[in-house]
N, C-alpha and C positions, 0 to 999 in steps of 0.2 A: 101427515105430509107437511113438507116445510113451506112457509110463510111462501108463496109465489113472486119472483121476481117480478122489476119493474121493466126489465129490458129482456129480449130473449136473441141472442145474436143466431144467425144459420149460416152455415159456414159449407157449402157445397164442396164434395173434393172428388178428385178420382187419380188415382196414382200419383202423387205427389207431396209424399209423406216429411219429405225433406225441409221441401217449403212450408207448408203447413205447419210444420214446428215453430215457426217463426212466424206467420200468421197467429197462431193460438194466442204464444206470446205477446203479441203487440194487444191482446185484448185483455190478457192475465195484469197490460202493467195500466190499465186506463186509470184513471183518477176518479171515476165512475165505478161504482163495485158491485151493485144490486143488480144482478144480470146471471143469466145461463148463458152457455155454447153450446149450441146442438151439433155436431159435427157429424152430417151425413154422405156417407160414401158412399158412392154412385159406383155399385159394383166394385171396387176396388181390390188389386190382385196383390199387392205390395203391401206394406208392414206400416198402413194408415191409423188400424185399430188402434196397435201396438202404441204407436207415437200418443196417439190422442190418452188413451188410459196409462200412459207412462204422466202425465204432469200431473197424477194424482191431487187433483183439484175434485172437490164433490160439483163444483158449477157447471166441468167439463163433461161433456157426455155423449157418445157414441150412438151413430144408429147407422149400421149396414145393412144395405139392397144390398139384392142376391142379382142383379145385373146391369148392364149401364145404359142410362136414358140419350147420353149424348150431347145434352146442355143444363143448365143448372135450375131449369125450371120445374121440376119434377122432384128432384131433391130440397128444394125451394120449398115445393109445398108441402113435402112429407114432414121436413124441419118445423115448419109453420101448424102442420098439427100438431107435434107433439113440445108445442111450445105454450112456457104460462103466464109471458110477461105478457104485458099491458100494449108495450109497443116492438113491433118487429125490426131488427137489422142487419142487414147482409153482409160480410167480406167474403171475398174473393179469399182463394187457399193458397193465392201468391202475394196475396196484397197484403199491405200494413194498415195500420191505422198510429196518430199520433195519439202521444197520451189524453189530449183533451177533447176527443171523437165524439163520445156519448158524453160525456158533460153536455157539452154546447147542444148536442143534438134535442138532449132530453130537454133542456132548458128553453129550445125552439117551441116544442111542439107542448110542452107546460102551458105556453101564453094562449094555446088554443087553436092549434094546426093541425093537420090529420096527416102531415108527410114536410118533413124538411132535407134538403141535400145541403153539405158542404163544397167546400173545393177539393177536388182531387187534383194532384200532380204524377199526371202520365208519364212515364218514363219510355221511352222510344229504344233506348242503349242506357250502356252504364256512363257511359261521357258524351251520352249523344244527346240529342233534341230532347227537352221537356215539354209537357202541353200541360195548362191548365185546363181542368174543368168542371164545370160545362162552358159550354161555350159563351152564356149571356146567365147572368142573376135572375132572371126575370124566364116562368119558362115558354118557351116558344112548340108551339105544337111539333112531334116529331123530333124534338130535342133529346138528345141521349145521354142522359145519368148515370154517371157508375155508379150501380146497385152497392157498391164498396159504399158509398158517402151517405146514401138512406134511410132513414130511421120514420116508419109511419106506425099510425096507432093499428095494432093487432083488429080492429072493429074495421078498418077501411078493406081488408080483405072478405071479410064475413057481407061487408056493403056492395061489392062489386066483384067478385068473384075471386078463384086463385088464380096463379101464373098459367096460362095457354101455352101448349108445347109447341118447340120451334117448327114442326111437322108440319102444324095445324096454321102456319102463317106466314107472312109474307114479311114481313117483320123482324126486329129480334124481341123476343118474349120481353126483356127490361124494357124495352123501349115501350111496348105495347099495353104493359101494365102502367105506366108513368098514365102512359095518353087515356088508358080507359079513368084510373083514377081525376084525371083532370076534367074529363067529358060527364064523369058523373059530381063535378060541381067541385071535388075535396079542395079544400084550404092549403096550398102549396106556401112552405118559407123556406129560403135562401140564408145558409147562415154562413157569414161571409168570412170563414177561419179554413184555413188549410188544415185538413185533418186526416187524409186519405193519400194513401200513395200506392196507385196503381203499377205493377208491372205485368204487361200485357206477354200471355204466350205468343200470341199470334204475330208480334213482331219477334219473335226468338225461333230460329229453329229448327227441330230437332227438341224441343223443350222437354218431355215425355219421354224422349229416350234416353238423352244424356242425363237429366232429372238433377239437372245444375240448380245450385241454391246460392251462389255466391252474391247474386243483387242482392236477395231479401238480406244476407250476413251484414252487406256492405250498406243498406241502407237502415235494416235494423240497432244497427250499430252506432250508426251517426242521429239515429231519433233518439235514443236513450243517452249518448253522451254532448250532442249539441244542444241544447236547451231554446238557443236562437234558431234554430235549424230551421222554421217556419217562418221567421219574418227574413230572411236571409233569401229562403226558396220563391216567396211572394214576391219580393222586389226583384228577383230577374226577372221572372216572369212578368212583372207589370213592365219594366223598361223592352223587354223582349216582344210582348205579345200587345202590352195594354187591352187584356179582352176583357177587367169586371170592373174599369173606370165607365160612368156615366159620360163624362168629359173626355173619351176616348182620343178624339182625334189634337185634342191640344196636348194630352199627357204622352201621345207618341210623339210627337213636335219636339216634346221637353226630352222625351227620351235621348231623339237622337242628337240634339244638344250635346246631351251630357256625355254621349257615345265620342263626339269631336270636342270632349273636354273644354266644354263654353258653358256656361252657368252652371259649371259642379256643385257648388255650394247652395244656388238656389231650389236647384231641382232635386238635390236629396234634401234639405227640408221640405221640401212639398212631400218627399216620399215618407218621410219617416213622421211627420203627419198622419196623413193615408194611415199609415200600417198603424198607428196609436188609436186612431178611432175605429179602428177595423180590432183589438186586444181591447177596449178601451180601459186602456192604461199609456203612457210614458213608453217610450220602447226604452232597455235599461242600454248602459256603456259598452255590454257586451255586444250586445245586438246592433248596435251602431256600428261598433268598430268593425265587426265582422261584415256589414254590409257594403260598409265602404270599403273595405279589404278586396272583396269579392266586386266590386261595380269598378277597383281603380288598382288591377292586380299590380299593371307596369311601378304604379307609385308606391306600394306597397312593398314591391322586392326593395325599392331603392332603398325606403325607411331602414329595411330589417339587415 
């Protein structure tokens, strides 16, 4: 048998071969390469196999249930046994991930953590409301993590049990496994990189029926050719929401400043700041120009 990866991703699907394709993807392009995909379909009646053993990848690998559990905590776990990395991580079979997902992840829980989350960018519509999350860096009991942004040491399940079915709770199973992990003491870290982009069924729909893939195209498309696409997405959301500043209530202040075009200048260096010790590196011309493109559209057309 071959050398055991360091990462083992479990990728839950049920009828949604389309998306999935593009899921797969966004983990085939990580900058991170020592990893399996377990990709378990939860009964699945559609042409899921098919898609997963078409990317004829040896990392990629199939395992179908013969019926459907109804939530992803059961295929969860089925992935989770028959996985041999070191550390366990979840996407969604509509979600993305950026290319630098498990780099930064692994790099978290390296220094000595048993469970790190990113930021995720919830998508509401394709031109509509975005959410960052979680809602706070720091986690607050009862706080809800998209299992998309996840990455914990394979031992914290063997320490505290597997995923509990949504039957069995009052809860949702993600939420519920966060809270037990936390209650039994694990070392939580916050790694402050946009890496994950949720797009949720449950604001689409008919999602299952029409089995539309056009967001994953439309956003898969703009992570592999926008390179700033992340500090670009970060800075609306801090002027829009300001929910992972410490300093919250002054850097909405500044926001809405900059919204009535009063200290432009001062409040995107404060931002692009921010976002340099959040990469820490320089944000490069691109990623400026583009930010400010996007925070000052009216000035922008004039320029062009």
């Amino acid at each position: 048998m071959s050398q055991p990866p360091l990462v083992s991703v479990v990728i839950a699907t049920y009828n949604r071969s389309n998306a999935l394709a593009y899921a797969i993807s966004s983990v085939l392009s990580q900058t991170f390469t020592d990893f399996e995909v377990l990709v378990v379909g939860d009964g699945c009646t559609d042409d899921s196999q098919a898609v997963v053993e078409g990317f004829d990848d040896p990392r990629v690998k199939w395992i179908g249930l013969d019926h459907n559990h109804g939530h992803q905590a059961e295929p969860n776990n089925i992935g989770i046994s028959n996985a041999r990395g070191k550390y366990i991580a979840y996407l969604g079979h509509d979600d993305l991930w950026f290319p630098h997902h498990l780099q930064s992840s692994v790099d978290a829980l390296e220094t000595g953590f048993d469970l790190s989350y990113t930021l995720t960018l919830s998508i509401a519509e394709k031109e509509g409301l975005h959410h960052l999350l979680p809602i706070s860096v720091s986690y607050i009991t009862g706080m809800w993590i998209p299992p998309s942004s996840v990455l914990h040491r394979r031992s914290l399940i063997d320490d505290i049990g597997a995923w509990r079915l949504h039957r069995e709770l009052k809860q949702s199973p993600d939420s519920e496994l966060i809270q037990r992990a936390a209650d039994a003491g694990k070392k939580f870290v916050n790694v402050p990189r946009l890496s994950a982009l949720k797009i949720p069924a449950a604001c689409r729909r008919n999602v299952y029926k029409l089995r539309s893939c056009d967001e994953q195209h439309y956003w898969y498309d703009r992570i592999s050719s926008e390179p700033e696409l992340e500090a670009v997405e970060l800075a609306k959301c801090y002027i829009e929401l300001s929910q992972i500043d410490s300093n919250g209530e002054k850097l909405k202040s500044l926001a809405l400043q900059f919204k009535r075009r009063r200290y432009q200048s001062f409040f995107k260096l404060r931002l692009l700041n921010k976002l340099s010790k959040i990469f820490g590196r320089p944000l490069n011309l691109i990623e400026q120009s583009q930010i400010y493109k996007d925070l000052n559209p009216r000035q922008s057309s004039k320029r062009e």
